[in-house]
N, C-alpha and C positions, 0 to 999 in steps of 0.2 A: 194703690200702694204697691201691688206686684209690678207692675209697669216702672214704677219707680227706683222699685228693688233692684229688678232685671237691668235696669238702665246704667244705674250706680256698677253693678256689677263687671256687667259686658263695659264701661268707659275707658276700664286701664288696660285691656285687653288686646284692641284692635291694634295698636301700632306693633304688634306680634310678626308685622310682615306676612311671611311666605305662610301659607297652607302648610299642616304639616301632612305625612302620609298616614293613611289607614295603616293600622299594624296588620301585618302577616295573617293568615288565618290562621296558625295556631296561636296566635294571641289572641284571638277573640272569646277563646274557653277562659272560665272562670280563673282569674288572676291568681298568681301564688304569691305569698308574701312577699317575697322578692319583687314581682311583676309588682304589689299594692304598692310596695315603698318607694319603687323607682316611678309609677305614676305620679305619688305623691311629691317626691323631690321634682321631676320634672314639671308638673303645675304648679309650686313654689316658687321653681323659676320664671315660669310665663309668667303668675301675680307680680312678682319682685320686677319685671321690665314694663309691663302694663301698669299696674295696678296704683302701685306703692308712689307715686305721684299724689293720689287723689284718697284711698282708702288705705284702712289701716289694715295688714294683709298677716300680723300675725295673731297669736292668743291674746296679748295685753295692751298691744301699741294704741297708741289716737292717732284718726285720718287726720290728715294733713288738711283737708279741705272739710270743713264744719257740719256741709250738707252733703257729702259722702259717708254712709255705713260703715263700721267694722267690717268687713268680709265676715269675720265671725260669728256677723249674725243675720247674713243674708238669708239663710235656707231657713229660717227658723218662722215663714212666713211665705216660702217659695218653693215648689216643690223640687228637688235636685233634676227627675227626669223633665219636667217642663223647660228649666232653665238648657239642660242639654239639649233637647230639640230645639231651645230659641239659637242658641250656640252653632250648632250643625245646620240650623238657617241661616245665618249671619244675618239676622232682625238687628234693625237697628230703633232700638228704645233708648227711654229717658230724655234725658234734654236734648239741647241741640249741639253742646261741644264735645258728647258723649260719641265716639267714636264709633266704624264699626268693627267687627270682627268676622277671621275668617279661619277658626283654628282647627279646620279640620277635625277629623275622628279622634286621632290621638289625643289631640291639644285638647279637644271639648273634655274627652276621658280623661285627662291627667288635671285641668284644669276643676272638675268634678270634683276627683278623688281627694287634689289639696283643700279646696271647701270642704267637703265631709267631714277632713280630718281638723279642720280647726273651730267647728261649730260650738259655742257653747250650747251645755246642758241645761236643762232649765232649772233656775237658782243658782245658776253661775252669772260671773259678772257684774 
């Protein structure tokens, strides 16, 4: 199921193109609101050019495609740091039209940050 999960996930991601760059070292200390939200908006965007094809990438929508997950409820079954070391590998899971990805530190990080923040709670949904 996790393999599966990972798969669905990482699928809208890869046609991301270029690598992005590792942030700066002082971005790597613990993020300020500012730094969380603009993570968060820039992995919205990576979802919305990847994702939103196949998976449903925000709090309500339905994926487009029947046997793609909500994004919304990939972690609820997948640990966020596993997924980002699968990320920062660029493993390629799931099926076989499941693309791969290569998004870099930032991308994996911002890519993160926007799942965390659309997860349902349990009893949501």
């Amino acid at each position: 199921m996790l393999t599966l999960v990972t798969g669905l996930v990482l699928a809208g991601l890869t046609a991301c193109g270029e690598e992005q760059d590792a942030p700066p070292a002082e971005e790597t200390a613990a993020p300020s609101p500012s730094q969380d939200t603009a993570l968060i908006e820039n992995g919205r965007a990576i979802v919305e050019m990847q994702c939103a094809t196949c998976h449903a990438i925000g709090v309500e929508d339905d994926s487009p495609r029947s046997d793609a997950p909500p994004l919304r409820t990939v972690l609820a079954d997948y640990d966020p740091d596993a997924l980002a070391d699968d990320f920062r590998e660029g493993i390629h899971v799931g099926h076989p039209d499941m693309p791969d990805f290569k998004l870099g530190p930032k991308g994996t990080d911002s890519v993160l940050a926007y799942l965390v923040s659309i997860q349902e709670r349990a009893g949501e949904g």
